[in-house]
N, CA, C and O atoms as a CHARMM CRD file, in Angstrom:
* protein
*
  228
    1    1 UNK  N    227.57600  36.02100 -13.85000 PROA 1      0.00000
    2    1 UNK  CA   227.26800  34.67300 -14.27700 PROA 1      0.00000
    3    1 UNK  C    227.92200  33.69700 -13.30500 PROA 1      0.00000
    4    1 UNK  O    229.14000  33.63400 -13.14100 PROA 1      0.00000
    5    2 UNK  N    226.89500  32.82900 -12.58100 PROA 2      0.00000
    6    2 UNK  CA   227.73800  31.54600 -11.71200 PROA 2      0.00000
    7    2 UNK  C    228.04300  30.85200 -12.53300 PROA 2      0.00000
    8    2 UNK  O    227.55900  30.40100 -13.57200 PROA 2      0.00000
    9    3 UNK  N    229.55000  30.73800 -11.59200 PROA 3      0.00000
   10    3 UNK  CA   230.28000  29.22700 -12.65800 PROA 3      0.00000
   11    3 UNK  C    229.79000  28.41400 -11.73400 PROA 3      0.00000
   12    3 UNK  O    229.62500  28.63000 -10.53300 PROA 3      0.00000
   13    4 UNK  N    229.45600  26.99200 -12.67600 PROA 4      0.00000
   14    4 UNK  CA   229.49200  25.84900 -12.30500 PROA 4      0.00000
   15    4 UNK  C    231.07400  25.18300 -11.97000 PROA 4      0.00000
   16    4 UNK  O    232.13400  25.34600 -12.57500 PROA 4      0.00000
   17    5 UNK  N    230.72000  24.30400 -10.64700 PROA 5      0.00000
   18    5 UNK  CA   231.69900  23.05700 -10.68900 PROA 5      0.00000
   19    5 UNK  C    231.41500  21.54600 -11.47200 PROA 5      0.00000
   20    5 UNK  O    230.38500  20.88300 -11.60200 PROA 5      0.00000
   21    6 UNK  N    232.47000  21.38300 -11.81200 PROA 6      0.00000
   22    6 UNK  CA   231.95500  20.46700 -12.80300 PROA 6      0.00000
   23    6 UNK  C    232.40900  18.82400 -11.58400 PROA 6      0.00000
   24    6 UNK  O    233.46300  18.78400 -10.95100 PROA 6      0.00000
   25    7 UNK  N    231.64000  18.00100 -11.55100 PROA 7      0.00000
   26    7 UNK  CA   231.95900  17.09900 -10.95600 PROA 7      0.00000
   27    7 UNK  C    232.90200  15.88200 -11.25000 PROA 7      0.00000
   28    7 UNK  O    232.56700  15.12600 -12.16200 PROA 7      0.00000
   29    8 UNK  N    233.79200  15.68900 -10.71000 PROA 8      0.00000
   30    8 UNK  CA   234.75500  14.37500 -11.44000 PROA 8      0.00000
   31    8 UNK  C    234.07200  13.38000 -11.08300 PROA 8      0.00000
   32    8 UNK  O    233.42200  13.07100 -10.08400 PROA 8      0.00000
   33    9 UNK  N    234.48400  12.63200 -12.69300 PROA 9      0.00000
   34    9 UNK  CA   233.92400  11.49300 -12.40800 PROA 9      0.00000
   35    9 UNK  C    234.81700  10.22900 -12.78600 PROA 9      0.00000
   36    9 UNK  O    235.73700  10.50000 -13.55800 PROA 9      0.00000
   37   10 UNK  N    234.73600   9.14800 -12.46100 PROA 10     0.00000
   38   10 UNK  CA   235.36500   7.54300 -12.40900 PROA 10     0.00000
   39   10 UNK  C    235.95500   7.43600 -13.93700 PROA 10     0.00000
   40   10 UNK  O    235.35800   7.13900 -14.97100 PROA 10     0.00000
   41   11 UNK  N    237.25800   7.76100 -13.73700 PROA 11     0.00000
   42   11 UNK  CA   238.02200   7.23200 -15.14100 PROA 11     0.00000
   43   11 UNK  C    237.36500   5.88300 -16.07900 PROA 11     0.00000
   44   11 UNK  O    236.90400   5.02600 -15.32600 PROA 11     0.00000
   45   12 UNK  N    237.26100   5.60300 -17.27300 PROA 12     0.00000
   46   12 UNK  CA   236.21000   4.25600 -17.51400 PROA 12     0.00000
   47   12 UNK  C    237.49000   3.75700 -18.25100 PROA 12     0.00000
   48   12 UNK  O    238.49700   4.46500 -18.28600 PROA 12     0.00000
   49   13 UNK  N    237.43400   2.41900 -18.89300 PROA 13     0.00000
   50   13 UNK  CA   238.53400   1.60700 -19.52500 PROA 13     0.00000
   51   13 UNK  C    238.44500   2.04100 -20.51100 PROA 13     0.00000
   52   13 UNK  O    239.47700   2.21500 -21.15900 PROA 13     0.00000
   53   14 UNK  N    236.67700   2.55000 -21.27300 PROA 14     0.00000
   54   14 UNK  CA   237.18600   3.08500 -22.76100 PROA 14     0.00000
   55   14 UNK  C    237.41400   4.54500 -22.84100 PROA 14     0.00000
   56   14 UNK  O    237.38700   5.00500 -23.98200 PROA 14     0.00000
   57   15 UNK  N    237.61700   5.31200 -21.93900 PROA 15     0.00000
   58   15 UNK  CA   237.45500   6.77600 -21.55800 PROA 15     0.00000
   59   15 UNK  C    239.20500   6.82400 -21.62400 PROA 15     0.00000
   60   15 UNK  O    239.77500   7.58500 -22.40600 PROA 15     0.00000
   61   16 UNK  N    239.82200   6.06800 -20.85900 PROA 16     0.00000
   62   16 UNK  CA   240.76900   5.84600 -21.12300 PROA 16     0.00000
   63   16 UNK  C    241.80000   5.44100 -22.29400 PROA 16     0.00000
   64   16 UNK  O    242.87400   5.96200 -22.59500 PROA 16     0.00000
   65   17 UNK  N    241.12400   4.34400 -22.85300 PROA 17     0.00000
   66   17 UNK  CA   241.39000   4.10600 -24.49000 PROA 17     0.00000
   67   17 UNK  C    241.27100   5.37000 -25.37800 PROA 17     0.00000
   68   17 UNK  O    242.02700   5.39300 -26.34900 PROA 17     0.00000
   69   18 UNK  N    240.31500   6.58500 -25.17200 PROA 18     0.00000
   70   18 UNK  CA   239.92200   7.26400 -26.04400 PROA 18     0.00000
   71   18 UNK  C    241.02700   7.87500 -25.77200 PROA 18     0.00000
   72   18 UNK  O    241.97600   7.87000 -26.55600 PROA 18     0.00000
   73   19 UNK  N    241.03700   8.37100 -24.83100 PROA 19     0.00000
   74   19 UNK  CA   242.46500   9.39300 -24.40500 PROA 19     0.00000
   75   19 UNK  C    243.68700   8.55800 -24.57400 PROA 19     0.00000
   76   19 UNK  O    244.52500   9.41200 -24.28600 PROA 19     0.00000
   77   20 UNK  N    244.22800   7.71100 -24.78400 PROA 20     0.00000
   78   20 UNK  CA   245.72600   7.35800 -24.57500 PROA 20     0.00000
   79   20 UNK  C    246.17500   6.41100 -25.96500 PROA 20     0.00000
   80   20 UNK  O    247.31900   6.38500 -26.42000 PROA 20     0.00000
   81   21 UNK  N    245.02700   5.66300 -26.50900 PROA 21     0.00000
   82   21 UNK  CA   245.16500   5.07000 -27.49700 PROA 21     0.00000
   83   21 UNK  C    246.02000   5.74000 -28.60600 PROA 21     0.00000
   84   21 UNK  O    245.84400   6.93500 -28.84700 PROA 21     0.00000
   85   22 UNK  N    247.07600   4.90600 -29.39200 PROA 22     0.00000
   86   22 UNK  CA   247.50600   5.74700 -30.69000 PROA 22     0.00000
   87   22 UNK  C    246.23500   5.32200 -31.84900 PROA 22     0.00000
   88   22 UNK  O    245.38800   4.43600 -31.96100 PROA 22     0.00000
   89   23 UNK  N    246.65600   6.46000 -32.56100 PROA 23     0.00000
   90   23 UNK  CA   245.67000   6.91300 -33.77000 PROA 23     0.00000
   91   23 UNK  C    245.31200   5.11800 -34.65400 PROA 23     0.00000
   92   23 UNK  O    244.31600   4.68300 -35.23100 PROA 23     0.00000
   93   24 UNK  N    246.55900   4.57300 -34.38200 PROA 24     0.00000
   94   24 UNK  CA   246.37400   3.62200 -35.46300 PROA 24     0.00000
   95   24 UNK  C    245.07100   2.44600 -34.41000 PROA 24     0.00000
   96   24 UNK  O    243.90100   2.18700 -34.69100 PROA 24     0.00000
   97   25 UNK  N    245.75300   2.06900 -33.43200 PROA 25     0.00000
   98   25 UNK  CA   244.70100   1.42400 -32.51800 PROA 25     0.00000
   99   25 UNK  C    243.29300   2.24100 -32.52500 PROA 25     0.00000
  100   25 UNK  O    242.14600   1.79400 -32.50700 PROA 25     0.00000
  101   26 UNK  N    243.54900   2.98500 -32.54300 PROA 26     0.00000
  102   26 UNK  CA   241.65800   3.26600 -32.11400 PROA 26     0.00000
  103   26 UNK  C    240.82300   3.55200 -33.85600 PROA 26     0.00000
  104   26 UNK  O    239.61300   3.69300 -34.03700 PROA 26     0.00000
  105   27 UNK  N    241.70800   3.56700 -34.72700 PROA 27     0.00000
  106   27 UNK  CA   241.01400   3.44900 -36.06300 PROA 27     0.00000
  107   27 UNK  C    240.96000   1.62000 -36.25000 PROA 27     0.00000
  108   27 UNK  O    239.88500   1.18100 -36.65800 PROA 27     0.00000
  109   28 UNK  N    241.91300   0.75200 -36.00500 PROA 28     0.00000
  110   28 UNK  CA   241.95900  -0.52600 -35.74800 PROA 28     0.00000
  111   28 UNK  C    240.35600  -1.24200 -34.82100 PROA 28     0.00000
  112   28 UNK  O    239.82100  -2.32100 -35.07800 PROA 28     0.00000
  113   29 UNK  N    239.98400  -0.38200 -33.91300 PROA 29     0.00000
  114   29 UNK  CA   239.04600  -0.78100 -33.26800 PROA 29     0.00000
  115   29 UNK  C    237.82500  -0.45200 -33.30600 PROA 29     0.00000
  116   29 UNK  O    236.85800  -1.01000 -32.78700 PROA 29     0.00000
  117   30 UNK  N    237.91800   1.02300 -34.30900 PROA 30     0.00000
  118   30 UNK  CA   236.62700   1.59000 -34.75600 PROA 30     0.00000
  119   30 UNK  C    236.63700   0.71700 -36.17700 PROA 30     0.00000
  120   30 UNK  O    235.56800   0.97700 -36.72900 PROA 30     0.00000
  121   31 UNK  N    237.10400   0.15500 -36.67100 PROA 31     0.00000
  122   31 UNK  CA   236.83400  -1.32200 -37.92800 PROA 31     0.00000
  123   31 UNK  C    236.32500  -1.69600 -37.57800 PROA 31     0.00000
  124   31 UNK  O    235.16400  -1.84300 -37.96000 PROA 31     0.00000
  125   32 UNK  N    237.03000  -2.32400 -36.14800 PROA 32     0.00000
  126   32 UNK  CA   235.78700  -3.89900 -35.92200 PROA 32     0.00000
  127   32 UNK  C    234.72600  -3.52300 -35.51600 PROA 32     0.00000
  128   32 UNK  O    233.76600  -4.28100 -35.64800 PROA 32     0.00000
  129   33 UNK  N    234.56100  -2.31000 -34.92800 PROA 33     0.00000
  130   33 UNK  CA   233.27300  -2.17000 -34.68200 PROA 33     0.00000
  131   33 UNK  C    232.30500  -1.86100 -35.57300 PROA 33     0.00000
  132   33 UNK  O    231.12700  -2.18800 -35.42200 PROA 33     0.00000
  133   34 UNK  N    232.80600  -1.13700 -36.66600 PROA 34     0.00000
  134   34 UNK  CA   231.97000  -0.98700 -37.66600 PROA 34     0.00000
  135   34 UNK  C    231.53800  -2.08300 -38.72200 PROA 34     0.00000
  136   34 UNK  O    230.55300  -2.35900 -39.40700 PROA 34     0.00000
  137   35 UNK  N    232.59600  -2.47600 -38.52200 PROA 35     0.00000
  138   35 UNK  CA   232.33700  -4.40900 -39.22300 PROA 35     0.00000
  139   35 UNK  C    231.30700  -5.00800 -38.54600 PROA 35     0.00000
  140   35 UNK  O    230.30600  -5.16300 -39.24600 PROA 35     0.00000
  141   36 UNK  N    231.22300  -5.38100 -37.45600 PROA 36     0.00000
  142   36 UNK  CA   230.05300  -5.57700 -36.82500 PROA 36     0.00000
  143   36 UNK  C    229.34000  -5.33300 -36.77600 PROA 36     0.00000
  144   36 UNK  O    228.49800  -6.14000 -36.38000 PROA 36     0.00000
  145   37 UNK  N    228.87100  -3.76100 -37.18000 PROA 37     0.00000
  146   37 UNK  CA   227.74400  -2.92400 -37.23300 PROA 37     0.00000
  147   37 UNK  C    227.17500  -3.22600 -38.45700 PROA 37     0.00000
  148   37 UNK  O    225.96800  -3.26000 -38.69900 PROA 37     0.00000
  149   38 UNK  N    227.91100  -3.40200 -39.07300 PROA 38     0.00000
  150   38 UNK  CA   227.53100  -4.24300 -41.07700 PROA 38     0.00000
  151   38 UNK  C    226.87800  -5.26200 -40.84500 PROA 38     0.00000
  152   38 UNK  O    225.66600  -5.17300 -41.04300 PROA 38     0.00000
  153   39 UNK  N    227.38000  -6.46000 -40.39500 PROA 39     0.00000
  154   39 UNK  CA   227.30900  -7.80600 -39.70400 PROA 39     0.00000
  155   39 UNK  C    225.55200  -7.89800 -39.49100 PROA 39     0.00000
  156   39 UNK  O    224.61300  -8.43700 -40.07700 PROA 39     0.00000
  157   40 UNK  N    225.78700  -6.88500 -38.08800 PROA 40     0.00000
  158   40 UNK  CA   224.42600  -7.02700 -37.59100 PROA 40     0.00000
  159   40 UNK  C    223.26900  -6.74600 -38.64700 PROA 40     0.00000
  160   40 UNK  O    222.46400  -7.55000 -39.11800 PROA 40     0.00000
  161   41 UNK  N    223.39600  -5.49800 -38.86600 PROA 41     0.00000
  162   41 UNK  CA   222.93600  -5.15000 -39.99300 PROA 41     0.00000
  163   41 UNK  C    221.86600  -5.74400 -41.26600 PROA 41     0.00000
  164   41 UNK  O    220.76600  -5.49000 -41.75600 PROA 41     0.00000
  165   42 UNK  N    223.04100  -6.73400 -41.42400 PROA 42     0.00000
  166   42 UNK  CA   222.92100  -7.62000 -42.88400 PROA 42     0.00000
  167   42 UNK  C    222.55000  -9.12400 -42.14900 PROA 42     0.00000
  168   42 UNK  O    222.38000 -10.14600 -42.81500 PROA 42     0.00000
  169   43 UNK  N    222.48200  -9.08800 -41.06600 PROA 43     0.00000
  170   43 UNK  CA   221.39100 -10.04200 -40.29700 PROA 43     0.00000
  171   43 UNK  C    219.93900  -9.75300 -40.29300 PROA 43     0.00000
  172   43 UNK  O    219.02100 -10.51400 -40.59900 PROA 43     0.00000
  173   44 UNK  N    219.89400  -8.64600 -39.93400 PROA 44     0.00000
  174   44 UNK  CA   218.63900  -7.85900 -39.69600 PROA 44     0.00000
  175   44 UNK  C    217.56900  -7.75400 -41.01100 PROA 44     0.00000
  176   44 UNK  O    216.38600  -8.09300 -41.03200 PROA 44     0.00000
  177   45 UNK  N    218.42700  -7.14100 -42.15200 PROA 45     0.00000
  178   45 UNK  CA   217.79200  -7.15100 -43.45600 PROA 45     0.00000
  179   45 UNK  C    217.14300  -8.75600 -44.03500 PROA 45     0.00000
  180   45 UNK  O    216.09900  -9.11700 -44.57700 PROA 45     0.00000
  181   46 UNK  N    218.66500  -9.56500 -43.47700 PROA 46     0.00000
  182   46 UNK  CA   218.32300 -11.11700 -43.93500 PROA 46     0.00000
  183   46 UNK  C    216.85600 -11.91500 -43.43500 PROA 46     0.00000
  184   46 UNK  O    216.22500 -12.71000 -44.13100 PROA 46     0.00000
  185   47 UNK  N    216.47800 -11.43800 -41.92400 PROA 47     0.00000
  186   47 UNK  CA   215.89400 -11.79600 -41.78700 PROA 47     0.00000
  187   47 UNK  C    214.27300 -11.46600 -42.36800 PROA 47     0.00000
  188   47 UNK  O    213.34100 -12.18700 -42.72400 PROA 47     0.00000
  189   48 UNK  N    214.48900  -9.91300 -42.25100 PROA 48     0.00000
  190   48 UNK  CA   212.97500  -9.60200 -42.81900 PROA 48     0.00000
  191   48 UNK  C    212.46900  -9.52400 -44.25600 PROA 48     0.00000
  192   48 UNK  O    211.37800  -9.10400 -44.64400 PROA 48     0.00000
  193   49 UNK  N    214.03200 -10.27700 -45.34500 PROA 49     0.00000
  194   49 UNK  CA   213.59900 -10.36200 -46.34100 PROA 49     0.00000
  195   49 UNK  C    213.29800 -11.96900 -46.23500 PROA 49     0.00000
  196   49 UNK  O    213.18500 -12.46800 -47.35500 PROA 49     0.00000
  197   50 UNK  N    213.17600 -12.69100 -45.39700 PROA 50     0.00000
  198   50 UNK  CA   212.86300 -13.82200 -44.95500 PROA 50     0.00000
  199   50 UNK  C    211.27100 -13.61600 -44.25700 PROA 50     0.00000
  200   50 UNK  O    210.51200 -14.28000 -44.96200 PROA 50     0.00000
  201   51 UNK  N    210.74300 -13.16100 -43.50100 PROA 51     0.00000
  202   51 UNK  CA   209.59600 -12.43100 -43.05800 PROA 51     0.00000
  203   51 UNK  C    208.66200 -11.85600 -44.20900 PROA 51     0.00000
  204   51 UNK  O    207.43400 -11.88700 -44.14100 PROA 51     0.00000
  205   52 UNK  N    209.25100 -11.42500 -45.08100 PROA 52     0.00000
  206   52 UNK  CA   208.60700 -10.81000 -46.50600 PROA 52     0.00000
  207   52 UNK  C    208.11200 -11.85700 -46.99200 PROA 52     0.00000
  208   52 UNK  O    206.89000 -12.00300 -47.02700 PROA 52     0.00000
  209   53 UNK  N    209.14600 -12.98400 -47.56200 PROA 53     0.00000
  210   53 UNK  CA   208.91000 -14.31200 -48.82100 PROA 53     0.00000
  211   53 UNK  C    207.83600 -15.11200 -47.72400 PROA 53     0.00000
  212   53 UNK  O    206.92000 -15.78600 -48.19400 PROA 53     0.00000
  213   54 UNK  N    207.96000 -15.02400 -46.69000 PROA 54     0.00000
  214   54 UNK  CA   206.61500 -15.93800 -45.91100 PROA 54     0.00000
  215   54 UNK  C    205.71900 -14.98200 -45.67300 PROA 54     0.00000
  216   54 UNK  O    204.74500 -15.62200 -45.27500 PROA 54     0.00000
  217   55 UNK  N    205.48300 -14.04900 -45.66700 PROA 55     0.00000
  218   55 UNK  CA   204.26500 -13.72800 -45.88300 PROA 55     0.00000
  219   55 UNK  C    203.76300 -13.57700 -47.51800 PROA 55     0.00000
  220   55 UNK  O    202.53400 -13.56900 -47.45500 PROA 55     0.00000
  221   56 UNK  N    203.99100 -13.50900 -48.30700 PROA 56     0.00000
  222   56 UNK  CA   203.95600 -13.94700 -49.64500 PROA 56     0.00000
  223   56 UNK  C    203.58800 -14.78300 -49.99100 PROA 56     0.00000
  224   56 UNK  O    202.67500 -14.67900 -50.81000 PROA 56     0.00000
  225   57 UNK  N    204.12200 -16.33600 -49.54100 PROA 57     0.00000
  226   57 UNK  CA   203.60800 -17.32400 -49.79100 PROA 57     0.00000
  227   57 UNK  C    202.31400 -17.52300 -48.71300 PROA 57     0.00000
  228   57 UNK  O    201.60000 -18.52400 -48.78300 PROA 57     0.00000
């Protein structure tokens, strides 16, 4: 079986965060992101229950 080489690649800022961050920071930052993900979300719904009532009327 050939082994592969695996190619290195360019350290990234959140590649970095993932690896070095403590537990409490990166649960701290997976909030806001998921808060946001709500956010958007409950924009999205808002609008097409807005899209619904006008086509209705």
């Amino acid at each position: 079986m050939a082994t592969l080489k695996r190619e290195k690649v360019k350290s990234t800022p959140f590649s970095d965060f993932i690896r070095y961050a403590s537990t409490s920071e990166k649960q701290t930052f997976f909030e806001k992101v998921r808060d946001l993900a709500i956010d958007d979300q409950r924009q999205v719904i808002a609008q097409a229950e807005e899209l619904k009532h006008k086509k209705i009327q």
